[in-house]
N, C-alpha and C positions, 0 to 999 in steps of 0.2 A: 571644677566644683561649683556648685548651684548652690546660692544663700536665699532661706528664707526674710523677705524683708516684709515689715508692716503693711498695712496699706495706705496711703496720703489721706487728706482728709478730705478730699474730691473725690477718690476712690469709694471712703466709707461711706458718704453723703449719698452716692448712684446705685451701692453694690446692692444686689438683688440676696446675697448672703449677709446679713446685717448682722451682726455683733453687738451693737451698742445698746442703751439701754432701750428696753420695748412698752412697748405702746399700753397703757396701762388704764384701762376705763374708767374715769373720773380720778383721775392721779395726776399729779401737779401739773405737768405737761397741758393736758388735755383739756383742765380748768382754767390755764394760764388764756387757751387758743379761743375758749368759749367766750372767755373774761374779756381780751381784745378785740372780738366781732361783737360782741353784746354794748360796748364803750363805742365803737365805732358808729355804729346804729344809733344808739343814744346821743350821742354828738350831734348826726345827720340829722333825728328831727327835731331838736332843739335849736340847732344852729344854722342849718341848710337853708330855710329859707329867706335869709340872708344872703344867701348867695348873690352872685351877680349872674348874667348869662353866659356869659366868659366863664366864668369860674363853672357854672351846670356844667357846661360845655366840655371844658376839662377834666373834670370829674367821670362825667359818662362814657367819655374814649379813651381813659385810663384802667377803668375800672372794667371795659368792654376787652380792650387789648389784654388784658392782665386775665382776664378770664380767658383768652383765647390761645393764649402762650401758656398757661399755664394745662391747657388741656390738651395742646400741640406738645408740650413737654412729656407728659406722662404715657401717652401713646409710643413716644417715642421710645421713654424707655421701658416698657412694658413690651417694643421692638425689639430694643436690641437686648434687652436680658432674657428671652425666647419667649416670653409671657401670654404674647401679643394672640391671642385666635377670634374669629367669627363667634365663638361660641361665648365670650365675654366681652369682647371691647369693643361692637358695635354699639355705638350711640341710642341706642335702644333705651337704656337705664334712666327713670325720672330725672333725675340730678345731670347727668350724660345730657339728654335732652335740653335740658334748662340753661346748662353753660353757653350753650350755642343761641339759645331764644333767646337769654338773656342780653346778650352781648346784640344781637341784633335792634331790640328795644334800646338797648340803651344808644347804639348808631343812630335808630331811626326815629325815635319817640313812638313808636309803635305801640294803640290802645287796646289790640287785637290781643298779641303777646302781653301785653302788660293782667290782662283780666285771667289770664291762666298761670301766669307767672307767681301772682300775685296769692293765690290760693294754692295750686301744684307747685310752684317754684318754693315759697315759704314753708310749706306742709312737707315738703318731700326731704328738703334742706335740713330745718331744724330734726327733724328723723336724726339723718346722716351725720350730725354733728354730735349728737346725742350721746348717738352708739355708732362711731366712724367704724368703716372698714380700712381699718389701718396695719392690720395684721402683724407684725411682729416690729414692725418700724415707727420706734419710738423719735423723738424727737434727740439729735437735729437731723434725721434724715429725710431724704428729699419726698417720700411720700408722706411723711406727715405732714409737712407745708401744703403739697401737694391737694391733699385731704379738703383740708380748713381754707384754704382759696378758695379752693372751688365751691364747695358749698357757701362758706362763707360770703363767697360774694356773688350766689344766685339770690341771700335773705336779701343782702346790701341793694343789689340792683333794684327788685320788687320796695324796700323799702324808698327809696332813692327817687325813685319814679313816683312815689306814693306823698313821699312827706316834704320831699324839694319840687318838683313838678308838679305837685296839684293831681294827678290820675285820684280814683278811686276805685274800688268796685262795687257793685248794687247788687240785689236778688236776683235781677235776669242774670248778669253776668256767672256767680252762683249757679244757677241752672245750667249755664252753657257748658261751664267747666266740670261739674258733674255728669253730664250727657259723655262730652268732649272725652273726659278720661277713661270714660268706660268704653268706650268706641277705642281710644286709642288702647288697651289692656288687651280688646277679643282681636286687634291687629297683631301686637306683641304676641299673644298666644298662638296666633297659628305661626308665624317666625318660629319662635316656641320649636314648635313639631315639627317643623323646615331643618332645625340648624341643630337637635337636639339640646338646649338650650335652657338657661332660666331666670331669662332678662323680666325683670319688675319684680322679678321672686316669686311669680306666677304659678310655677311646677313643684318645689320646692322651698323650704327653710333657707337661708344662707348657712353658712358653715360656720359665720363668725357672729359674736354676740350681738343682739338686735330684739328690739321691741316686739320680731314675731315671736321667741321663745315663749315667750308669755302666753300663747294664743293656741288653741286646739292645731291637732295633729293636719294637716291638708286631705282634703280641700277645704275644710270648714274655716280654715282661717282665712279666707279668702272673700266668706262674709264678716268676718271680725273686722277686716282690711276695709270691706266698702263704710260698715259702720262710722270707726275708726275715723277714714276720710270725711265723711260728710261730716262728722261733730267738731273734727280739726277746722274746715272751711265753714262753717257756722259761729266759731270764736273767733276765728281769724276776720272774720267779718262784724262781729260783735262791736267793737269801737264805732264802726261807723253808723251801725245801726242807731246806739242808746246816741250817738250826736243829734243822727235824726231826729227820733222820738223826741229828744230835749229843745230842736230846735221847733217841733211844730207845736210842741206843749207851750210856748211862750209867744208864739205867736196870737195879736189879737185876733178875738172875731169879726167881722166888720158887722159894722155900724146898723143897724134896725132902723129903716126909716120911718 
């Protein structure tokens, strides 16, 4: 005779049939995860540049490793819970992309990464935090951590680099990354029509609740999308800008002789 028993609390944390309580868009859970990356960041540019080099140092290849386990984990189990296909979990996906950039920048001090990170990493991120795709897995299971890592710490990293490290970005940079992601999108699209596929959400709505609901039926939202992005990377850059303006506004004229 076979007894049905519970399942451990390791079991419910991994199991791909989740039970416990579910993921609830802007519901304490998900406030609580926004609340503790939003404090973290706040801390970092208040405080970080304080840091010592040791301490950067530490900081950057923890938060590089932490990003890189954490996105070796989730493949994993997206592996072994049968999840796992070409047609979803190639690294194709902004945020997918950024785990991996990010973690490089933060290894190498890398300016290149940093300038696309910094607007595509940020912009793509707070999206995905917003309105995570977390599907029925509420907290404490392992893809809601899962979630808010990862995104959470593509903002961290781009801030990190930004407000401990001194990086910035300028209007050229802005242009490149603008060029850069549209060039990278007509790449992802033909993949797209390779893999039958709908990495960047290119082809298609996602299935789960997201800021494209909002936006015309496809293709049209596709220019709401580039809109959308350019006004995100215009504010995103706005702090540095009015620093500018204010620092050449106070600047004297020289002297008439």
């Amino acid at each position: 005779m076979t007894h049905d028993t519970e399942p451990t609390a390791m079991e419910q944390f991994f199991t791909r049939y989740y039970n416990g309580n579910p993921f609830i868009l802007f519901g304490a859970s998900h406030l609580v995860a926004l609340g503790a990356i939003a404090a973290l960041n706040i801390w970092l540019i208040k405080f970080g540049k304080h840091f010592s080099g040791e301490q950067r140092k530490v900081f950057r290849n923890t938060l590089a490793t932490t990003l890189l386990i954490n996105e070796g984990l989730w493949h994993l189990w997206n592996l072994t819970t049968g999840q796992w296909s070409l047609q979803t979990m190639l690294p194709l996906q902004l945020c997918s992309v950024f785990v991996f950039l990010s973690a490089i920048m933060l290894y190498t001090g890398s300016k290149t990464i940093y300038d696309f990170a910094y607007f595509l990493g940020i912009g793509g991120a707070l999206q995905a935090l917003l309105t995570p795709d977390a599907g029925i897995y509420g907290f404490p299971h392992f893809r809601y951590f899962q979630v808010f890592i990862s995104h959470g710490g593509i903002v961290t990293a781009a801030i990190f680099m930004t407000a401990v490290e001194g990086f910035r970005p300028t209007w050229r940079t802005l242009m490149k990354v603008i060029i850069g992601g549209n060039l990278y999108m007509l790449l992802v699209g033909g993949i797209n029509l390779l893999l039958d596929s709908n990495y960047l959400m290119i082809c298609h709505k996602p299935y789960t609740p997201s800021v494209l609901d909002l936006l015309p039926a496809w293709p049209w939202y596709l220019i709401h999308i580039e809109v959308i992005g350019v006004i995100t990377f215009i504010l995103l850059y706005l702090p540095f800008a009015i620093s500018d303006w204010r620092r050449l506004a106070t600047q004297k004229p020289p002297a008439v002789a």
